[in-house]
C-alpha positions in Angstrom: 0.0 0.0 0.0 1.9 3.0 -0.9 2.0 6.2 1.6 -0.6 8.2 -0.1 -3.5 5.7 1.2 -2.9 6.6 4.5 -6.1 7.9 6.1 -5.2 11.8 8.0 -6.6 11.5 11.6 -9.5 14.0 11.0 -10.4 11.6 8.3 -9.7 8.7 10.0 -13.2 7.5 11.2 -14.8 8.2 8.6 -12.6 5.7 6.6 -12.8 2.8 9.2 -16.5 2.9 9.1 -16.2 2.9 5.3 -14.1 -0.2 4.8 -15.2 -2.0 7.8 -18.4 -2.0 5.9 -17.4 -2.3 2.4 -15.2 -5.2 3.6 -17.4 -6.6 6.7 -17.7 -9.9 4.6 -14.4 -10.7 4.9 -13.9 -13.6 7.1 -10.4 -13.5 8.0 -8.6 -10.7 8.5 -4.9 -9.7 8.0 -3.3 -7.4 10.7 0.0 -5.9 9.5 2.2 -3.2 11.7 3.9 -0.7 9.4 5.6 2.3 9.7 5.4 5.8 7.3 9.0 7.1 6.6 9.9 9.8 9.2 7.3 9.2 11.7 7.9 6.4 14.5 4.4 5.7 15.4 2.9 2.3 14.4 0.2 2.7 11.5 -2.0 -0.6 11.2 -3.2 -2.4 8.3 -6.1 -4.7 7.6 -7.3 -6.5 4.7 -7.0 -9.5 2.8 -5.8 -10.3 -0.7 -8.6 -8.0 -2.0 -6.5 -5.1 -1.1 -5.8 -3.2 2.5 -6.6 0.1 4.1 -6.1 1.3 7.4 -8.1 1.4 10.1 -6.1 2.8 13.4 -3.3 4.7 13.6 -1.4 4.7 17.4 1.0 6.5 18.9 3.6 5.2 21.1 2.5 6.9 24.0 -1.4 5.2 23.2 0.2 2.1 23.4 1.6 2.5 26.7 -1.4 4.4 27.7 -3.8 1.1 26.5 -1.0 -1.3 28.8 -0.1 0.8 31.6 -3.2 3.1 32.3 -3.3 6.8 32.3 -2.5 7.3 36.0 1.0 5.6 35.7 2.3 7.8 33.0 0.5 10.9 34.6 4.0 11.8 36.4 5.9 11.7 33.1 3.6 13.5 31.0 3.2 16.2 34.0 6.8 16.4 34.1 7.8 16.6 29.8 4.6 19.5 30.1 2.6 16.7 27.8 4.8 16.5 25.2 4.2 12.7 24.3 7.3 12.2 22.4 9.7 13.3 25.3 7.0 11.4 28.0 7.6 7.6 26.1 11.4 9.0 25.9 11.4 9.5 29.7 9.8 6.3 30.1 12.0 4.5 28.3 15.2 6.1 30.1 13.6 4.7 33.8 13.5 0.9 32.1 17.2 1.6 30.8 18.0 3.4 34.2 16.3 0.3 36.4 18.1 -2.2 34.7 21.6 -0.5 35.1 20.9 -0.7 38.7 20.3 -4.6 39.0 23.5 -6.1 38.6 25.3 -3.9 41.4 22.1 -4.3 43.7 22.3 -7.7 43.6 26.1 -7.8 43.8 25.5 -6.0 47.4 22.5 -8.0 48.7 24.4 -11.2 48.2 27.9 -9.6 49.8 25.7 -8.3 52.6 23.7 -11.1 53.6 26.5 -13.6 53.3 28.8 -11.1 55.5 26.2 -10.7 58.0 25.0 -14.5 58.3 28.9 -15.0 58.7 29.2 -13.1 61.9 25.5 -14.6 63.0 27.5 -17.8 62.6 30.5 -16.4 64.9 28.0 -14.7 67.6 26.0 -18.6 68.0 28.5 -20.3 67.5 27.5 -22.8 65.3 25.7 -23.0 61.6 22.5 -22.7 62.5 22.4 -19.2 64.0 18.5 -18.2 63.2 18.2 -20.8 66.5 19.0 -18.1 69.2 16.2 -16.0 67.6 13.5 -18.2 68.8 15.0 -18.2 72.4 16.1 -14.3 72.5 13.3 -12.2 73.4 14.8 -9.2 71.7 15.1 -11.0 68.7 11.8 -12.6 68.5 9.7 -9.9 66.2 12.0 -10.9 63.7 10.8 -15.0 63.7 7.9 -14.4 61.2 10.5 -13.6 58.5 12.6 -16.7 59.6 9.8 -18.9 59.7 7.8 -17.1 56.3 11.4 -18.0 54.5 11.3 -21.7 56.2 7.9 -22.2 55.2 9.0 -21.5 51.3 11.5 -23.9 51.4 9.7 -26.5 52.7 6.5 -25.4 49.9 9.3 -26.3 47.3 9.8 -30.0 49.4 13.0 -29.0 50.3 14.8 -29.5 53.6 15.9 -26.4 55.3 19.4 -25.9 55.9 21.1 -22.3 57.0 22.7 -22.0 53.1 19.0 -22.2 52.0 17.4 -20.0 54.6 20.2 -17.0 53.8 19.1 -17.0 50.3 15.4 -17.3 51.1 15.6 -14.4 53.5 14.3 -11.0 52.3 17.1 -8.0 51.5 14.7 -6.1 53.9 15.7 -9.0 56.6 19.5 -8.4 56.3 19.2 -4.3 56.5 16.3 -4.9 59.7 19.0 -6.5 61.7 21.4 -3.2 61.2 18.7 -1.3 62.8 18.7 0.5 65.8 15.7 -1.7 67.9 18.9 -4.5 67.5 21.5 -2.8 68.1 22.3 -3.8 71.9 22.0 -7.5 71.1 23.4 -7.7 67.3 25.3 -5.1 66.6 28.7 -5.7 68.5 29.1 -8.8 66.4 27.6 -7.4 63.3 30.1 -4.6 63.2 32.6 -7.3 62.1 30.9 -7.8 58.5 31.9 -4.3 58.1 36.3 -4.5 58.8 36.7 -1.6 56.4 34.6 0.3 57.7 36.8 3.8 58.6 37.3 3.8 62.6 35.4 7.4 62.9 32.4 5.9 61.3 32.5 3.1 63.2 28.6 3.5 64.5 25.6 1.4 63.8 23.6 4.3 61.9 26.5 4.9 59.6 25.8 1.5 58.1 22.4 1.5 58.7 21.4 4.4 57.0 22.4 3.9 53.4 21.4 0.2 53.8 18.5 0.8 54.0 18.1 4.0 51.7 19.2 1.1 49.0 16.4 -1.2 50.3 14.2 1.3 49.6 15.6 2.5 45.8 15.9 -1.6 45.6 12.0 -2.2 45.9 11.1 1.0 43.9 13.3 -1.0 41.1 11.8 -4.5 41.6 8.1 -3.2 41.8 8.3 -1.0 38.9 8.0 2.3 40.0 9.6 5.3 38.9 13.4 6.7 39.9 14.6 8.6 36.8 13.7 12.1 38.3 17.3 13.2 40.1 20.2 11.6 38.8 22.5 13.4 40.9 20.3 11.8 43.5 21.0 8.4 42.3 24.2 8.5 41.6 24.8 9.8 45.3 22.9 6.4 46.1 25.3 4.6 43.7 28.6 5.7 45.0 27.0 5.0 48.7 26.2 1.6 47.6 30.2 1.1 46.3 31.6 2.2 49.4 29.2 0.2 51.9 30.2 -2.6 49.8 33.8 -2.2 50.1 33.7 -2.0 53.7 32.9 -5.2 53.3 35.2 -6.8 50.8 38.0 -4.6 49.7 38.5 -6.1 46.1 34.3 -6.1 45.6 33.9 -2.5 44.1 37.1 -3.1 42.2 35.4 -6.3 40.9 32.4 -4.9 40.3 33.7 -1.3 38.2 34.2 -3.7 34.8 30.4 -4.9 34.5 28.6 -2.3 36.5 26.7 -0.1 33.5 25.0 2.5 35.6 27.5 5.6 34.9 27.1 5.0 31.5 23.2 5.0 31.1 22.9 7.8 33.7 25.1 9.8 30.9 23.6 8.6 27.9 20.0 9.0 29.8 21.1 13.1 30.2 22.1 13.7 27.2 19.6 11.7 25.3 16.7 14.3 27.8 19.1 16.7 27.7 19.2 16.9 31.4 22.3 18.3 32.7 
């Protein structure tokens, strides 16, 4: 079909009606996707071998409007003054921008949780450290995440063993015991998952703070919501993340520099939105 059979949008339903009816004995329909030079937007095509014509043109931002509702984009298109071309842009750039952010998230919840389980392991003295929780009355608000992670294992007929319980157990577990309603039972030993920790800092809080400030960012990620508003923000979260996590293991951060892509989207994401 060349481009001169495309229907203009004041004409456009008109033209459906038209052909829907001129064509309404056509059993089985074709659906094709094309797209006019210069313009990005999905046109789409119906017909059969009789000939085609179009019958609904979309733009991006429809499309995202049709599968993510009006009320999750409203922030975007407030904040691009409803200009639909830079709201899908900005859209897209919080995808791009949440996925830079996974692998070093994930990097730190496994160096924390396995740091912190070690030093559990030190201050029971034996494997199975969740054990003093149920007989610790200042640990006990914290048995319905033990026995919530114990009860998944089992659901999946596993047995439960400490290696399995770690991973089971929620990021927001492993920050909770950094927190200050623990701090006289847990965090003398805890402090030890943190031996590069600078002596001046060397207070709960300090570690406690941006822990969970990544906890947070880390479930705004994970449940789809949006973070590409401040990137001077994030990348403040970013660098925080890097040091806690070398005050855990020296070499991480150097280990993690080579695959970690977030400085490099955050810079394409500005100049792309021209965000300085």
């Amino acid at each position: 079909m060349s481009d001169k059979s495309i229907v203009k949008k004041d004409k456009m339903k008109k033209k459906c009606i038209f052909f829907l009816k001129k064509f309404g004995h056509i059993k089985k329909k074709q659906y094709f996707c094309t797209r006019s030079p210069g313009n990005s937007s999905p046109r789409y095509d119906a017909g059969d071998e009789s000939g085609f014509f179009v019958f609904m043109v979309k733009s991006e931002l429809d499309i995202l409007t049709e599968a993510f509702s009006a009320q999750r984009l409203s922030k975007y298109i407030a904040y691009n003054h409803g200009n639909s071309e830079k709201t899908v842009k900005h859209y897209k750039a919080n995808l791009r921008l949440a996925e830079s952010l996974y692998i070093s998230l994930s990097v730190f919840e496994v160096t924390l949780r396995n740091a912190l389980s070690r030093e559990l392991c030190n201050m029971a003295g034996k494997t199975d450290w969740f054990d003093i929780f149920y007989t610790n009355p200042d640990l006990q608000s914290l048995i319905p995440e033990i026995d919530k992670a114990k009860a998944l294992i089992r659901n999946r007929g596993e047995k439960v063993n400490t290696d399995k319980l770690i991973s089971e157990l929620t990021f927001g577990f492993w920050v909770m015991l950094l927190n200050s309603q623990y701090e006289r039972v847990l965090w003398k030993s805890l402090r030890k998952a943190f031996p590069n920790l600078p002596k001046k800092d060397r207070q709960r809080k300090n570690v406690s703070a941006p822990c969970n400030t990544l906890r947070r960012l880390r479930n705004r990620i994970f449940h789809q919501e949006a973070i590409c508003w401040d990137l001077y923000y994030l990348t403040c979260l970013h660098d925080n993340l890097v040091t806690v996590l070398g005050w855990m293991n020296e070499d991480m951060p150097q280990w993690l520099a080579p695959i970690d892509p977030f400085d490099s989207v955050c810079e394409d994401i500005r100049k792309e939105m021209g965000w300085k």
